[in-house]
Structure formats: C-alpha cells, structure tokens
C-alpha positions in Angstrom: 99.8 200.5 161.5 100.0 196.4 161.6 99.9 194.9 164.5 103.1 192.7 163.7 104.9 196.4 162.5 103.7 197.5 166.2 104.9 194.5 167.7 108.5 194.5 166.1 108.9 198.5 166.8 108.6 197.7 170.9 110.7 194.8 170.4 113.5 196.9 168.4 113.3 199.5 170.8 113.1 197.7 174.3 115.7 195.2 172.9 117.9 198.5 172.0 117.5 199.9 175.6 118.3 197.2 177.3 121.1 196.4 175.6 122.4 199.7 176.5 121.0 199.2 179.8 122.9 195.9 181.1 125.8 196.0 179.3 127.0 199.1 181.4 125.7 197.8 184.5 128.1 194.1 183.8 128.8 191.2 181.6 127.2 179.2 182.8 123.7 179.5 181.1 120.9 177.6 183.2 119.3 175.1 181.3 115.7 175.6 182.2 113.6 178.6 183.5 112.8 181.6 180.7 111.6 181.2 177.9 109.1 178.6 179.0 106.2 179.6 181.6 107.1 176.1 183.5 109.7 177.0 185.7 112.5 174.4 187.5 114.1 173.6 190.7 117.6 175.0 189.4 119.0 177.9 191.4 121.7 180.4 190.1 125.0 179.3 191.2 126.5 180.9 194.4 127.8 184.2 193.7 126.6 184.3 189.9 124.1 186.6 188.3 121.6 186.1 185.4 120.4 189.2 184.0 117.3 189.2 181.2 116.4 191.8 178.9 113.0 190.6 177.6 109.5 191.2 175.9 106.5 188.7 176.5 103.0 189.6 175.3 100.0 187.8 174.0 97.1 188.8 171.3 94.0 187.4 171.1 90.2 189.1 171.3 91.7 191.7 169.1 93.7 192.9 172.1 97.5 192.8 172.5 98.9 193.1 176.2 102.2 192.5 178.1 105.4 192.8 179.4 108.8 195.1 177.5 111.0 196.3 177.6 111.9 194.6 181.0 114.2 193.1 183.0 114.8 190.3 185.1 117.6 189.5 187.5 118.0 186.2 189.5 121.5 186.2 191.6 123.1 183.2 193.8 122.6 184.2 197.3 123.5 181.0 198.7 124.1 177.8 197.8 120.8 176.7 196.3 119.1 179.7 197.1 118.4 182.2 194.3 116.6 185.7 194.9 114.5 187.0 192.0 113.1 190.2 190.7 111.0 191.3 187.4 110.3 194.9 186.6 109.8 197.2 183.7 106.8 198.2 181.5 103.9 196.4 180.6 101.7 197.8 177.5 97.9 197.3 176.6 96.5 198.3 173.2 92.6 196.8 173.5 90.8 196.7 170.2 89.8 200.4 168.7 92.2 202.6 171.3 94.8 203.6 171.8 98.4 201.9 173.1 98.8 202.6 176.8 102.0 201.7 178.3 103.6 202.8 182.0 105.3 200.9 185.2 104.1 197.0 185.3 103.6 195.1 188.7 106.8 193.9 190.4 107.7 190.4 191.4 109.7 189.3 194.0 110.9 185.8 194.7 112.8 183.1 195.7 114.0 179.8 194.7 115.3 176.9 197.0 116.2 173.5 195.5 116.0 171.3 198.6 116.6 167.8 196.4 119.8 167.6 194.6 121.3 164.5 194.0 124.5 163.4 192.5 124.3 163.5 188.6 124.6 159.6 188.5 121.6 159.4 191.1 118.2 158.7 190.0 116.5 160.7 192.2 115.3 164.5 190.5 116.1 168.1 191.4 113.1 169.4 193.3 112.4 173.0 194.6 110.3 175.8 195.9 109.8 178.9 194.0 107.0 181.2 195.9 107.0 184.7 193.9 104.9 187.9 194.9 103.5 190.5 192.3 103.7 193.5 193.7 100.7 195.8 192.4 102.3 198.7 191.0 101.7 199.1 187.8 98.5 200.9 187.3 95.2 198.4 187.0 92.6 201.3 185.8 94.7 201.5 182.4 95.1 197.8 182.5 98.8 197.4 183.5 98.8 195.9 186.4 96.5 193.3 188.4 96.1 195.9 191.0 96.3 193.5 194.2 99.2 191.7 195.8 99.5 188.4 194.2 101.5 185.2 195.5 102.3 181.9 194.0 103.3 178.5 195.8 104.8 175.9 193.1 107.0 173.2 193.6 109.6 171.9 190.5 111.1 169.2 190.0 114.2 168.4 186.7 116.5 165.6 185.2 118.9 165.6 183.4 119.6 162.8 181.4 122.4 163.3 178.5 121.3 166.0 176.0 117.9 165.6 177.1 116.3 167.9 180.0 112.8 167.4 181.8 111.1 169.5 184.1 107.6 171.1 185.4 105.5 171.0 188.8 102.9 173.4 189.5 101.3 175.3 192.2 98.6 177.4 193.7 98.1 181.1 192.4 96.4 183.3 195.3 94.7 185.7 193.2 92.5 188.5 195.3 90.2 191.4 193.7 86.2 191.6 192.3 85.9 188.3 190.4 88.8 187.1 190.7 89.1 183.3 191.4 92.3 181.7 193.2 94.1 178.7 190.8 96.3 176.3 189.9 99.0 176.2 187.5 100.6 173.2 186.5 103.1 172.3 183.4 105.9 170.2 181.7 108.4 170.5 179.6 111.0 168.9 177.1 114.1 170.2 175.8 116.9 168.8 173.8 120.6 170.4 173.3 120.5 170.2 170.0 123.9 171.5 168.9 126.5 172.7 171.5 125.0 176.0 170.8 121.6 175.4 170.6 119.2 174.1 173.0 115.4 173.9 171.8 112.2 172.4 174.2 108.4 173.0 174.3 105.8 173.0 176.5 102.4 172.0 177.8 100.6 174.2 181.0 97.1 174.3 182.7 95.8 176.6 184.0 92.0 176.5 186.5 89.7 179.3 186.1 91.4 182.8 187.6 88.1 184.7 187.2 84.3 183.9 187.6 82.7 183.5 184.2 86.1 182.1 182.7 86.6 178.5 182.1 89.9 177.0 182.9 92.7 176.9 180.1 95.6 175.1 178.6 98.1 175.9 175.9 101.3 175.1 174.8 104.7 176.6 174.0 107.7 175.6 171.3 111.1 177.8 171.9 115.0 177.7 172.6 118.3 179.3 173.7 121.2 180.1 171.1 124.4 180.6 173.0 126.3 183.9 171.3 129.1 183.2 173.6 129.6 181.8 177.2 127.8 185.0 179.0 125.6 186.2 176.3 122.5 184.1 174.6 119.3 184.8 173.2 115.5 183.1 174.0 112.5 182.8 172.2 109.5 181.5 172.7 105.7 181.2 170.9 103.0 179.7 171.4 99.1 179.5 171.8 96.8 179.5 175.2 97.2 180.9 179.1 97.1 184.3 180.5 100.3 184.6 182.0 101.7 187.1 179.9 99.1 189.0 179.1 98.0 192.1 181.5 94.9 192.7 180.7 94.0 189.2 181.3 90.2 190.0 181.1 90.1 191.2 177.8 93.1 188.9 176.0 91.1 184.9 175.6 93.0 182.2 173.7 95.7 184.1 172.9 99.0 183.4 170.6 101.9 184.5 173.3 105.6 184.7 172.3 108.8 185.3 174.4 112.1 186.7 173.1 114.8 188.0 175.7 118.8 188.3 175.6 120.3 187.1 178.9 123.7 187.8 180.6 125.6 185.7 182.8 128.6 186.5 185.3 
C-alpha cells in the first residue's frame, strides 16, 4: 500500500472517531496555538473549553511516525490561566516493517499570560507555557520518548488589525542515553484572510536533542477555516523539526503536516 493511501486511511479513521468521540462529550476560536509548533501567550478564556481532534506526523528517512487519532483539551481555569492535556495514539511504520501503533506519551501543562495590555497599548501579550511529557507510551516499539520530558518557553503576541504575530522559545529538558537537552525557538505570521479564514506560516529552530545530530530548522504554511462559531478545522504542512515525529531517531528532515477539527464552548 502507498504511503499517502496509509496516511489518509489513519486520518479518515481517527478523524471519524473523534468526531464521534467529542461531539457526545459537548459542543470564540483562539487565534494562535495549533496548527503551528510556535505556541502564544493566549490563554482559554475563563470558564471556556477548547477541544482538538487531531493527527500530526512527519516522514522522512523512509520512516513515517506520529501522533492520531488524538485529542487535546485546553480549559480556562482562571483568568489567564489555561490547563492543558494531550493524549491518544502515536504510530511508527520505520522503512521495511511493519506499522506499530499503541498509547503515546502524555503532556501536561499550563499556560499563564502575565502581560496583557489594553488592545490600544503597544506593549505585547507575554506568557509562560511549561508542559511535561509524561512517558507512557511504549519507547521499545518507538512510541514514546520513554523519560519524563519538560519544557520552559516563554510567548509573546500582537495583534494588530487582521494581522497576528507571535513566537518565543524555550529550553527542552530532554533525559535518556544520547539524548542532549535544547532549545526551541520560533515565529510566526498569520493574516485573517476572509472572516472565515485565517492563514499564517512559520519558521522554528531547533539545537541538537541527541549526540551525533546537528541542530535543525524548518518551516510551516497552514490555517483555520471557521465551519461555524464552535466548530473549525486546522491544517498544517511543512518541512524540518522533530516535534511531531516519535521516533525522532530514525525520522531526519522530514515533511510534517497537521490537520485537526476543534470545538469551542
């Protein structure tokens, strides 16, 4: 079988689940966040949800590895402070075996805008995001990292008519046998182009995460198409980074891609 007719099968079929998934569980898009990898300083609003049903992966050294279906779910808990969680299935098909798929790692997080000025103040949004993966997907069949991860960044966003601008960075603590700790840093532009759809890319770097591996930058073009007020769909592609692949030993340069449906309440 193709690798794009095995792609689009997981995608079809997670997408399908999910669907099913979220829309029995419940029913104001943010402007930044998912589908990029740079993330932003903007909390949920107070008392609001966000809930993703999503597929990331990347292919490259004839291996294809990553996340779906999965789900994310980023609630208000206060004002500017948003709690976070990822979990799902992650999937590895290295070059001349077979597809292994099972439980990915878990992450945890959350995000506390500390700057956030009047919209007629110059000043930008800035916020902490720390996150921890939680190891338990299963690292011998190369689904999860298989050590407790943590990352540090800081944001910072402005909004300025149609146009949105954010990135930041931050430091990756990244235990296990060869591993390296790093920094990842990004930016990103994104224009509402219609009142339905908004479209942005990105640029990221990345320092070497194991010994042996040079450091790595790549870049991302995507968007979000508003169905309705609560329900929109993002996409994503691009070339470069590890951070959706798994197996990140085994995927190098690789083209990545994005696509989720999200709910808001």
């Amino acid at each position: 079988m193709k690798l794009t007719d095995v792609i689009t099968r997981r995608l079809v079929c997670g997408i399908s689940v999910l669907l099913a998934a979220v829309t029995l569980a419940a029913s104001e898009r943010a402007l930044a966040g998912p589908p990029f990898m740079t993330d932003d300083p903007e909390p949920v609003d107070y008392g609001h949800w966000e809930v993703y049903g999503f597929s990331a992966g990347a292919h490259g050294s004839s291996n294809t590895s990553g996340l779906g279906p999965s789900v994310e779910v980023n609630y208000g808990a206060r004002p500017n402070l948003q709690l976070h969680l990822i979990m799902g299935f992650a999937f590895d098909e290295p070059a001349g075996r077979p597809l292994r798929m099972g439980m990915s790692d878990i992450e945890l997080g959350a995000k506390y805008r500390f700057i956030d000025p009047a919209p007629d103040n110059w000043w930008p949004q800035v916020g902490v995001f720390p996150l921890v993966e939680l190891p338990t997907g299963d690292a011998s069949r190369g689904l999860g990292a298989g050590y407790r991860q943590e990352f540090l960044p800081v944001w910072v966003q402005k909004d300025i008519g149609k146009w949105t601008t954010y990135g930041g960075g931050g430091y990756w603590i990244n235990p296990g046998p060869a591993n390296r700790n790093y920094w990842f840093t990004g930016w990103l532009l994104q224009r509402q182009v219609t009142e339905n759809l908004a479209l942005g890319g990105e640029i990221f770097h990345q320092t070497s995460a194991m010994v042996g591996r040079d450091a790595s930058s790549g870049f991302n073009l995507g968007g979000i198409y508003d169905f309705t007020k609560h329900c929109h769909l993002l996409f994503a592609a691009g070339r470069g980074g590890l951070v959706y692949a798994v197996d990140a030993a085994s995927v190098r340069n690789p083209v990545t891609y994005y696509l989720a449906f999200q709910w808001t309440i």
